[in-house]
N, C-alpha and C positions, 0 to 999 in steps of 0.2 A: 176365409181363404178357400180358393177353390180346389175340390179336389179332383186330383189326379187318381183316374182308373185304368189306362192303359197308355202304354210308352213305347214306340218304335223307334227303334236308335241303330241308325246307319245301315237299315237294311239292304240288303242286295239278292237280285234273282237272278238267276246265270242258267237259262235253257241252250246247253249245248254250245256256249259262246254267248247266245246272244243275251244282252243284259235287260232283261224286262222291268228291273228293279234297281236302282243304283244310289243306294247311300242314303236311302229314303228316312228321315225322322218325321212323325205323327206322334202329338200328345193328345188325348182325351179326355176332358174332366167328366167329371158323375153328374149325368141329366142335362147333358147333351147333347143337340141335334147338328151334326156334323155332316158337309157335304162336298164331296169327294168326285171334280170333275175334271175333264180336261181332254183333249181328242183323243177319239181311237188310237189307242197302241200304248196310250201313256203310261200304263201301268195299274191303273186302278183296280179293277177287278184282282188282278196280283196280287197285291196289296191284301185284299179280304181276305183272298186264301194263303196267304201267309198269319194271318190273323186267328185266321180259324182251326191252321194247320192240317190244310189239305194240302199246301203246298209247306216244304222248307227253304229258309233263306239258305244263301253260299256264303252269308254273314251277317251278324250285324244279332240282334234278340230283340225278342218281344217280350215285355211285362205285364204282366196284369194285374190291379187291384190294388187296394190300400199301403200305405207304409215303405215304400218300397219296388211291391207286386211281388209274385212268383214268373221266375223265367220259363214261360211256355213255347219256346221257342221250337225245341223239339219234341213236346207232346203230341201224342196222336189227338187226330181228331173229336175222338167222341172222349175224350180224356179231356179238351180242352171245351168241350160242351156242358161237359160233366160240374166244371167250375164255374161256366155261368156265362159262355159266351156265345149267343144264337145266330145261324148263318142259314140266311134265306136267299135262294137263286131266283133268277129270270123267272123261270118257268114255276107254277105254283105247283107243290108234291103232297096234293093230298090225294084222299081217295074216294073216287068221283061214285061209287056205286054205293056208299054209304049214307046217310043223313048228313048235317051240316052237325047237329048236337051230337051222334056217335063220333063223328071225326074230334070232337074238343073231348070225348070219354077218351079215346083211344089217345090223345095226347096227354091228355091226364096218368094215364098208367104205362106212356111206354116202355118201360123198363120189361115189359111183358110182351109177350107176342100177340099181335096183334087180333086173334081169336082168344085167348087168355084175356085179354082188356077185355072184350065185346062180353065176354060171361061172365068178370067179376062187378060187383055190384057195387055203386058209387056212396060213398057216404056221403050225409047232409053238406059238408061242408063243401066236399068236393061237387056239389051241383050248384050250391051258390056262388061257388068260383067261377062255372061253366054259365050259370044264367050271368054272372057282371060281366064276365068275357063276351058274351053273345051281343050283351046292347054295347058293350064300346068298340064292337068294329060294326056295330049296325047289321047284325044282322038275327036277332033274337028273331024277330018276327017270321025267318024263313029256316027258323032250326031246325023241322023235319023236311026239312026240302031234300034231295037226292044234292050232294056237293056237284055231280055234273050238270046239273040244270042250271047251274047261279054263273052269272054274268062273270067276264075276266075278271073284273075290278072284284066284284064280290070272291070270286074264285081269292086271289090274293089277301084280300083282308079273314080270310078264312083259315088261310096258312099260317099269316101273322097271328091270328089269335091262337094257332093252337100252339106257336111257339112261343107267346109271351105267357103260356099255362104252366112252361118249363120254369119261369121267372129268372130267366137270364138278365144278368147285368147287364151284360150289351148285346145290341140287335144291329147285325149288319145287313144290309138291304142291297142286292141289287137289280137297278131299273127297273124300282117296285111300280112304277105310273107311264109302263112301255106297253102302248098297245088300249092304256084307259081310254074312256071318253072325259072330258072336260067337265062333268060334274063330278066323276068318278075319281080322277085328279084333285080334283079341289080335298074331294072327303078325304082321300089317303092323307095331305098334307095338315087337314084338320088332326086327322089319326096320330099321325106320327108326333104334332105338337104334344097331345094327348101323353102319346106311352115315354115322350119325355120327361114327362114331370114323375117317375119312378122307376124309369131304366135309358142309359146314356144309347146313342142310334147315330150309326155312319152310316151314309146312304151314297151309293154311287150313282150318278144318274146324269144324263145327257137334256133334260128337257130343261130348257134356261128359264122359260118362263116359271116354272116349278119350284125350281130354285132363287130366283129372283122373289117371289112370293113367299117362300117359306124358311130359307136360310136365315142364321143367325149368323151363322161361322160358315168358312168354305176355306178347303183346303184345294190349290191348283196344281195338277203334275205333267209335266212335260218329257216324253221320251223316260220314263220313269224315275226322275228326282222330283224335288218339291221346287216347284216354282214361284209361288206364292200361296199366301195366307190371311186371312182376314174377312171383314166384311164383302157381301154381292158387291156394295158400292166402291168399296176401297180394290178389290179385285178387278173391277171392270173398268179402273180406270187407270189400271197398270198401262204402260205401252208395249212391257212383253208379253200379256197373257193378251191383249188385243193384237197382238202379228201372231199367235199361235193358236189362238184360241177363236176371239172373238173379231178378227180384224175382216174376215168375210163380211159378216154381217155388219158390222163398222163402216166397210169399203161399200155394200149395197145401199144402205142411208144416204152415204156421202152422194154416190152417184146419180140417187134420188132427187135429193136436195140443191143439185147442181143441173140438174135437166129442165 
């Protein structure tokens, strides 16, 4: 039986009237890659940071974890990091004037300030966590490199590794493969298959091919409720998520095929 690690139940986001989030449910089982699309404005991104609780809902809880979960609905942030849930932005936050292996030290101890980390001395085990971490986002081979010299795509899987050192239970990604190149894409989506099989991964992301190629599950939102759910193929051949979602590209085929 599968289990369930987080549960969103009837959430809502009310900025000033407007509702960015309305009555939203999301379930997540453990060691799954979950992809969370749908046009501009739907809500998705919302969605994460109510998750991660940078943002709070106007209603509705979020659960996490075995048995039940604990309701984190209004824990803070680093409170709800604290229990094992890791939240990665757009833009990659590491730090570019360091190495690539000091940035996976300084995630190793951040609980420290991050001159604190740089001068306490790693134990065996904690380097053999840094050397597995290093080859499974590929990039062992450029661990004294400066983090600002490594390419977007590398820049990103460099973030991720130093937040899967946290061993968070779930890893939310947003439009981790915005901006890749096409090989760089592929690897991420190799990646992410990867850090599924021992931590569950919602990914918001707008690149269809991406998600046509790597998706197991997809979750579709519209104007912020859930619109549908299911497989790329069972999703794509909705005829509401093709007039909201997919019916552009739908409509350019057609026009194609008829010229």
């Amino acid at each position: 039986m599968e289990s369930v690690i987080l549960q969103c139940d009837d959430v809502t986001v009310d900025f000033d009237g407007f509702k960015a989030v309305q009555g939203m449910n999301l379930t997540l089982v453990k060691g799954e890659l979950r992809f969370l699309i749908g046009p501009n404005g739907a809500g998705k991104t919302t969605m994460l940071d109510v998750i991660c609780g940078k943002t709070k809902p106007a209603a509705g809880k979020v659960l996490f974890g075995k048995s039940g979960g604990i309701d984190i609905t209004r824990r803070k942030e680093h409170q709800i990091a604290e229990l094992g849930i890791g939240r990665k932005f757009q833009t990659p936050s590491i730090f570019a004037s360091l190495t690539v292996h000091e940035n996976f030290e300084i995630a190793m101890k951040q609980n420290r300030g991050v001159f604190a980390a740089m001068r306490a001395k790693l134990r065996k085990e904690d380097g053999e966590r840094i050397a597995a971490q290093l080859e499974m986002v590929g990039l062992a081979e450029k661990s004294q490199w400066r983090a600002g010299g490594l390419s977007h795509g590398e820049k990103q899987w460099l973030e991720i590794g130093m937040m899967l050192l946290q061993e968070p239970e779930i890893l939310l990604l947003d439009e981790p493969v915005a901006g890749m190149t096409d090989n760089e894409t592929e690897k991420t989506g190799e990646l992410l298959e990867e850090i599924r099989k021992t931590q569950s991964v919602i990914v918001v992301e707008h690149d269809m091919e991406f998600v046509r190629n790597f998706a197991s599950f997809v979750t579709v939102m519209h104007e912020g409720k859930l619109l549908k759910e299911g497989s790329m193929e069972d999703v794509q051949r909705d005829d509401r998520v093709a007039e909201v979602y997919l019916g552009k590209r739908r409509d350019v085929d057609a026009s194609r095929s008829t010229a």
